[in-house]
N, C-alpha and C positions, 0 to 999 in steps of 0.2 A: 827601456823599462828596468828598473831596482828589483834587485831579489827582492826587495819585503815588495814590492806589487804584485810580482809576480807571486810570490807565495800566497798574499793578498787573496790574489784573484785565482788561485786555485781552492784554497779554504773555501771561498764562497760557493765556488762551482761545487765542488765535494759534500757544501752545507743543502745548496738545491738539489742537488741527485739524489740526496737520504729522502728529501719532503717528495721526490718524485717518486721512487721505490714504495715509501710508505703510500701515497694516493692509487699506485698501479694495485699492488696488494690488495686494495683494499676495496677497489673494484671487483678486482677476482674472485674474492671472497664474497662479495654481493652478488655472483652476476646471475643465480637464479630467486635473489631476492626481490620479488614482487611491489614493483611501486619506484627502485630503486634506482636514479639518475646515477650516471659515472660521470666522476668528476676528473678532473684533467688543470693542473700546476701550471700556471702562467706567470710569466719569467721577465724581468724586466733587468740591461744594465744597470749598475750603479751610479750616481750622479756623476762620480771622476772617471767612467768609463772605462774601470782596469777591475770589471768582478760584474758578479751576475747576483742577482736576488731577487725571492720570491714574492710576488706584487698579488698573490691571492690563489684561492680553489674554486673554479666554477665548476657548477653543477650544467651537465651537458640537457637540458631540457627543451622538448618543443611544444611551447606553450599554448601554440594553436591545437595541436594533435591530444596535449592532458585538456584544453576545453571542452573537445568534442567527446573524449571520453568519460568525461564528468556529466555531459547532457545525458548521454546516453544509459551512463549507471542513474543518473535522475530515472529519467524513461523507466526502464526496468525495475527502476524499485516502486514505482508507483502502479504499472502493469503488474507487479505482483500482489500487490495488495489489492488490487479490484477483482485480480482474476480468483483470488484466495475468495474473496467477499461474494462473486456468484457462484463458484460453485459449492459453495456451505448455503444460499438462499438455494440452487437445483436442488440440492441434497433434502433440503427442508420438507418440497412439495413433491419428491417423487421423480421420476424419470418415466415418459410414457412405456406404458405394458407393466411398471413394478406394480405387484399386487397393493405395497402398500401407496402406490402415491394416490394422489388429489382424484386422477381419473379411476385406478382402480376400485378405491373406495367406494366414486359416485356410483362404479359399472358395480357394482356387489349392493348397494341399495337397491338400481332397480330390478335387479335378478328379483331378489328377497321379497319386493312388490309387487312384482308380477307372480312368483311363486303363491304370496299369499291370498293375492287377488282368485286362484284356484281354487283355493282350499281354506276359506277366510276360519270357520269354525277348528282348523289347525291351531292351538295357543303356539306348538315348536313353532310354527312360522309365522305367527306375529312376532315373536321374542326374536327372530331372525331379523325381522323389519327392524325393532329399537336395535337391537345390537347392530345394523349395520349404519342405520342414524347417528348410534352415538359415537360410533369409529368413524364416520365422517369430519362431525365435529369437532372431534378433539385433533381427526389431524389437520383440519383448518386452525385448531386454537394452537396448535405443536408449533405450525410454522408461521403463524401470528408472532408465536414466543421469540423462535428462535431469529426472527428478523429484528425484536424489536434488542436481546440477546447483541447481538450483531451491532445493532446502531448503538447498544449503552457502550461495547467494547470499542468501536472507533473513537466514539467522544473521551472513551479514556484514555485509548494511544497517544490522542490529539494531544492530551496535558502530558502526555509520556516525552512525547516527541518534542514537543515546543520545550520540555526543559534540558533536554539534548540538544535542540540547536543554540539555547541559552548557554551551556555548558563549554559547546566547542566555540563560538563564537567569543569567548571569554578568552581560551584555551590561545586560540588566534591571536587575539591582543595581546597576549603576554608575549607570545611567541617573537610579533612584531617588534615588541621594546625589545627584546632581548636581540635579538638577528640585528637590530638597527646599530645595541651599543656594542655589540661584535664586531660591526663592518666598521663603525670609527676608532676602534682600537686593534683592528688589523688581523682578528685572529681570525680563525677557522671558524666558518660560520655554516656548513653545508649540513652538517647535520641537523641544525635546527629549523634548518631551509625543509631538508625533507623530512622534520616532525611534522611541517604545517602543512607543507603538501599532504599528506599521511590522514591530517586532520581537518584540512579541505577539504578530502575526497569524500569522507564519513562526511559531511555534513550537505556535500552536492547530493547523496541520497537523500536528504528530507525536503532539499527545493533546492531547483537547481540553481545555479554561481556562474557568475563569471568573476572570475581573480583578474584587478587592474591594477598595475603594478607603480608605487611609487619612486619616489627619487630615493629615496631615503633604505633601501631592500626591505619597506614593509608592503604591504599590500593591501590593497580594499575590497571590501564582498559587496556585489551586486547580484538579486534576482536577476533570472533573465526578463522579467518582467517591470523590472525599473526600481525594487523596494532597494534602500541603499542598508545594509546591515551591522558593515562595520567599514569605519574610516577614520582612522583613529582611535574611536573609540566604538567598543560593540555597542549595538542599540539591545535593550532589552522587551523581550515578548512574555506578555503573560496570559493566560488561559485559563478558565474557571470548569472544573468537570464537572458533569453532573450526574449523580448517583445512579441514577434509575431513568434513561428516557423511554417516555411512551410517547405512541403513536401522534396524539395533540401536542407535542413540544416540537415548535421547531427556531430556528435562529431570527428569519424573518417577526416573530412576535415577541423574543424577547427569550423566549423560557431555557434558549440555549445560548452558552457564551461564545464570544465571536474570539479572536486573538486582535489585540492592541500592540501596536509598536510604539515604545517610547510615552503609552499611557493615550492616544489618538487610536481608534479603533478603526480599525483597516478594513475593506470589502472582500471576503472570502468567497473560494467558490475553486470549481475545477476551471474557469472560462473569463475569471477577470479578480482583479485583487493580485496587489503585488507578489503573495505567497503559492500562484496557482503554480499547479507541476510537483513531480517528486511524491515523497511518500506523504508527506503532508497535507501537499492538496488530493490525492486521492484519498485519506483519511476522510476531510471536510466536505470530497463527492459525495463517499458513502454514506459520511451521516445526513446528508443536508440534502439529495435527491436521490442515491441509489437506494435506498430503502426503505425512502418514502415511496419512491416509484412502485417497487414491490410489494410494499404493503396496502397500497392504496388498490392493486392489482386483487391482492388477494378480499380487500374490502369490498371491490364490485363482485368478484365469485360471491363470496358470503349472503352479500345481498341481495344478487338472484336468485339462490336458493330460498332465501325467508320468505323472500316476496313469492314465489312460485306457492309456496304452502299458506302463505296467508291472502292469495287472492280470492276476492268474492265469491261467492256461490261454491268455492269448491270442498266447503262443511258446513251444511245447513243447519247443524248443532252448534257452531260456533258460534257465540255472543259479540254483539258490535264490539269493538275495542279489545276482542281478546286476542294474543297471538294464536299464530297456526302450529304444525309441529315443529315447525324448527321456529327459535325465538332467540330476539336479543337478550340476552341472559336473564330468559324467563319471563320477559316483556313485551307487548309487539313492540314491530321495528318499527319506527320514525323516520322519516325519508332523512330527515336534517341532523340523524345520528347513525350517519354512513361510515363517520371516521372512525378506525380500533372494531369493527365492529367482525370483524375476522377473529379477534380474541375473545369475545363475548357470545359468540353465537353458539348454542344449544338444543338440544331437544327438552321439549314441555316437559314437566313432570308428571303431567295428566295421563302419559301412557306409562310413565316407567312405576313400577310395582314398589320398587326398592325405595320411590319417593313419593309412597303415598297413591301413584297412580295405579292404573288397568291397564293390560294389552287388548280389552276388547273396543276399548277408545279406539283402534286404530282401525277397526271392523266397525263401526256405530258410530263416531263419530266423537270430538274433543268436549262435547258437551253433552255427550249425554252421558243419565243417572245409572244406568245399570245395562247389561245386554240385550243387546236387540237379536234379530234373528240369526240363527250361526251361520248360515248358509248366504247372508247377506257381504257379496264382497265390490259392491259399487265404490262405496269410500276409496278401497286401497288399488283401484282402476282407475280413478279419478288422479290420487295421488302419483300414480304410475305416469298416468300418462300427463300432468303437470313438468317431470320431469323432463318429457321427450319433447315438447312446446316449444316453441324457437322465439327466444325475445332476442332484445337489444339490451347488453350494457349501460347503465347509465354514465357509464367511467365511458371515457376517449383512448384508455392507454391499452385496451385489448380490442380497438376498434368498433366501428360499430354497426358490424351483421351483426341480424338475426340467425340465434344461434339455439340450438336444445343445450341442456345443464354439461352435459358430458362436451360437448363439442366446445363448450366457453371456460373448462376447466381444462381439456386439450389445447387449447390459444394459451391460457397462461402459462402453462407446461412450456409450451413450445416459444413461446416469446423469453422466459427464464432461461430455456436452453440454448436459447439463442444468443441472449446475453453472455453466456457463458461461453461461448463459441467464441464469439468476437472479441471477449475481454484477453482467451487464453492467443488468438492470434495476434494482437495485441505485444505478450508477452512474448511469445516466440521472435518475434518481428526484433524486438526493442531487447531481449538477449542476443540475438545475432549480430546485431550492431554493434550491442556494450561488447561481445565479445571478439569481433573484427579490429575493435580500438587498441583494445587491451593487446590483440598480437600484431599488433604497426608500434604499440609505445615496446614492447619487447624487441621486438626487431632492431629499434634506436638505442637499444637499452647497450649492457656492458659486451663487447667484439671479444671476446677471451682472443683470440688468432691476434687480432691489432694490439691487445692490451701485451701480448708477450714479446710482440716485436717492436711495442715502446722500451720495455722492459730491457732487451738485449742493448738497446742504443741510448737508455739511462746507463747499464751496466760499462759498454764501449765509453761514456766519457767519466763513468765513475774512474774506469781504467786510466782516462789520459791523464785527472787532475789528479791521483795519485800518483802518477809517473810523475808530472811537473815536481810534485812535493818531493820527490826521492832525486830526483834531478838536484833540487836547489836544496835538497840537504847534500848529495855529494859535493857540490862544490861550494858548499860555506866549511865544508871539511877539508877540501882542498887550501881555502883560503886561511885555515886556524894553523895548518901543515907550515904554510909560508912564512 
C-alpha cells in the first residue's frame, strides 16, 4: 500500500469516527427523551477497498412493539373519553342516597304527599307538595339538558377531530416526500423519521393505524379496520357539525352528518365502519347511541311519572283530554310523544299560584272552580299512593319489572352507575397496557452503559487513524530529509 492510500484510508476512518461521536452524543443527549429511537452509523468499505465510509443513520426501532403501543394509546384515548361522557351523564341524575339526585327528589315528593294527605287544609304543605313537584321536574329537565349539552359537545369534537386527523395526515405526506428525497440524496434522514413517528403516534389517538412500510422510506396509514388514509397521497375527511342537537336528530334519518372519505360517505359507529376505535369512534358512540341510550332512559322515567298522574279515575275533576299534575309542557302526554319528553315535562299551572293557579287544586282536585272541603285529603292519598303502584316500563332499556316510581328511578340510577363503572374499568384496563408498552419501548430505547463503551472504542480507533496520520507524516519527513 502507497502513503497516499494509506493516508487515504486513515482520513476516511478519522471522517467516520467524527459521524460516529456526533450520532453516540446525540443519543445521550436524547436518552430520557420520550418517543426517542437511537440511532447507530453503518459503515460500509470503499469501492477500492483501502478506506471506510458512511453508508447511512438507522433509527434502532421495533416496529412491532411501536404497533402495539399505538393500539393501545388508541384504546385509551377512546376509554377516556367514554369514561369522561358517563360520569358527567351519573353526575347529571344524582348518585343513589344524594338528596339532590333523580331518587331523592322522588323520595321528598312522597314524604310532602303523605304529610299533606294529613293535614290537606295545611296551605304550608301543599306548597310543600308543588315545590317538591317542581324540583323534581326540573331535575328530570337539568339532566335532559345536560345529556342533550353532551351530545351537541361530541358532534362538535367530531368536526374538532376529523380536521386534526386531516391536518396530520397532510403533515405525514409531506414528511413522506421529504424522508424519500433525503434517502436518494444520501443525507441524514432520522430526524424526520422520528417527526413522523412523533406525528403518527398523535394521530393513532384518534383511530387506530397500522404504519406499512414502503420501498421508498415513506410509509402508508391503515385503520385497523381496513379504511386506507394515506398512500401516497392523504385522503381527505370531511364532517358537517351541527349547532344544536336535540333529542329527535339522529344520523340514521339524516339530521346528523356522517364523515365522508374522499367525498363517499363511510358507515360510522363504535362496531363497524372503517373509522371505529380511538377517540373518534368513541366521539360517533356517544353521539349516535350513548346518549340516546340515556336519554331515552330518562324519557321512560318521565313518562311513568305523567302517566301515573294522568291515569283515569285518579281526579274525577279532571276534564277528558286534560293533563294530570305533571304534563308534557303543559299538555297531556301522547303515547307517540315519548321522545325529548324528559325535557318538556312539567307541573300544571292549575296548582302553581305564581301561574295563575291554586294550591287547593291539589286537595279538590285539577278541575275544580274553588275550594272544597279543608279537611278533604283523599286526592293527595290517591296521588301518594299512584306513586307507590308498581307498573312496567314501556322502554326495554331499564327492563321490564313491575316496578313503583322510586324503585324505576333507582334502576336508572343504578344502570348509569353501572355504566360508569364499566367504562372507568375500561379505562384502567387500556392505561395499564398503553403504559406496559411505553416501558418495553424505553427499555429498547437509548443503553447510556453500551452508548459509552461504543463511545471509548470510536475514541480507541479515533486514536489509531491519528497515529497512522502522524506515522506517514514522519516518514514523508523522513523522505524530504533524503
Amino acid at each position: 500500500m502507497s502513503l497516499g492510500s494509506a493516508l487515504s484510508s486513515a482520513l476516511s476512518g478519522l471522517a467516520a469516527n467524527t459521524r460516529a461521536v456526533d450520532v453516540i452524543s446525540g443519543n445521550l443527549a436524547n436518552a430520557l427523551t420520550e418517543g426517542f429511537a437511537p440511532r447507530e452509523v453503518t459503515l460500509a468499505a470503499t469501492r477500492d477497498g483501502r478506506g471506510v465510509q458512511v453508508t447511512g443513520i438507522v433509527r434502532q426501532v421495533d416496529l412491532g412493539l411501536l404497533s402495539d403501543r399505538r393500539l393501545a394509546d388508541s384504546a385509551r384515548a377512546a376509554s377516556e373519553v367514554q369514561a369522561a361522557f358517563a360520569r358527567a351523564v351519573e353526575s347529571s341524575v344524582g348518585t343513589p342516597g344524594a338528596p339532590n339526585s333523580l331518587t331523592g327528589r322522588l323520595a321528598t315528593l312522597e314524604v310532602a304527599l303523605e304529610t299533606a294527605a294529613t293535614r290537606p287544609e295545611d296551605t304550608n304543605r301543599l306548597d310543600a307538595v308543588l315545590s317538591a313537584a317542581q324540583d323534581l321536574t326540573a331535575g328530570i329537565n337539568d339532566a335532559a339538558a345536560d345529556i342533550a349539552r353532551l351530545r351537541t359537545a361530541a358532534d362538535r369534537d367530531i368536526a374538532t377531530t376529523v380536521q386534526e386527523l386531516n391536518a396530520g395526515l397532510q403533515e405525514v405526506a409531506a414528511l413522506n416526500v421529504q424522508i424519500t428525497a433525503g434517502q436518494s440524496r444520501g443525507t441524514d434522514i432520522t430526524a424526520l423519521e422520528g417527526q413522523r413517528q412523533r406525528t403518527i403516534d398523535t394521530l393513532s389517538l384518534i383511530v387506530p393505524l397500522r404504519q406499512v412500510p414502503r420501498g421508498d422510506a415513506s410509509v402508508a396509514l391503515v385503520t385497523t379496520a381496513g379504511g386506507m388514509l394515506l398512500d401516497g397521497r392523504a385522503v381527505k375527511l370531511t364532517f358537517a357539525a351541527t349547532p344544536l342537537v336535540t333529542p329527535q336528530m339522529t344520523h340514521q334519518e339524516g339530521q346528523l352528518s356522517g364523515i365522508a372519505i374522499d367525498g363517499v360517505d363511510v358507515p360510522i359507529g363504535a362496531d363497524r365502519g372503517p373509522l371505529q376505535g380511538g377517540r373518534l369512534g368513541a366521539l360517533l358512540d356517544i353521539r349516535d347511541r350513548a346518549s340516546v341510550e340515556a336519554n331515552s332512559k330518562l324519557d321512560a322515567l318521565a313518562r311513568d311519572l305523567v302517566e301515573r298522574f294522568q291515569a283515569p279515575g285518579l281526579d274525577a275533576t279532571r276534564a277528558p283530554g286534560a293533563p294530570g299534575l305533571l304534563t308534557d309542557a303543559g299538555a297531556i302526554f301522547e303515547a307517540g310523544n315519548a321522545l325529548g319528553l324528559a325535557g318538556r315535562i312539567a307541573v300544571t299551572r292549575l296548582v302553581d299560584p305564581s301561574q295563575g293557579g291554586a294550591l287547593f287544586r291539589l286537595r279538590d282536585g285539577l278541575g275544580a272552580t274553588g275550594g272544597g272541603p279543608p279537611g278533604a285529603g283523599a286526592l293527595l292519598g290517591a296521588l301518594s299512593h299512584a306513586l307507590t303502584q308498581t307498573s312496567v316500563l314501556p322502554s326495554g332499556l331499564l327492563g321490564g319489572a313491575a316496578r313503583s316510581a322510586a324503585n324505576h328511578a333507582a334502576t336508572l340510577i343504578s344502570s348509569l352507575s353501572q355504566e360508569r363503572v364499566t367504562t372507568e374499568a375500561r379505562l384502567s384496563f387500556a392505561t395499564g397496557q398503553s403504559a406496559e408498552f411505553r416501558a418495553q419501548e424505553l427499555a429498547t430505547g437509548v443503553d447510556s452503559d453500551a452508548e459509552l463503551q461504543r463511545l471509548l472504542l470510536v475514541e480507541q480507533a479515533f486514536g489509531a487513524n491519528a497515529r497512522m496520520i502522524q506515522t506517514i507524516d514522519d516518514l514523508l519527513d523522513t523522505l524530504l530529509r533524503i
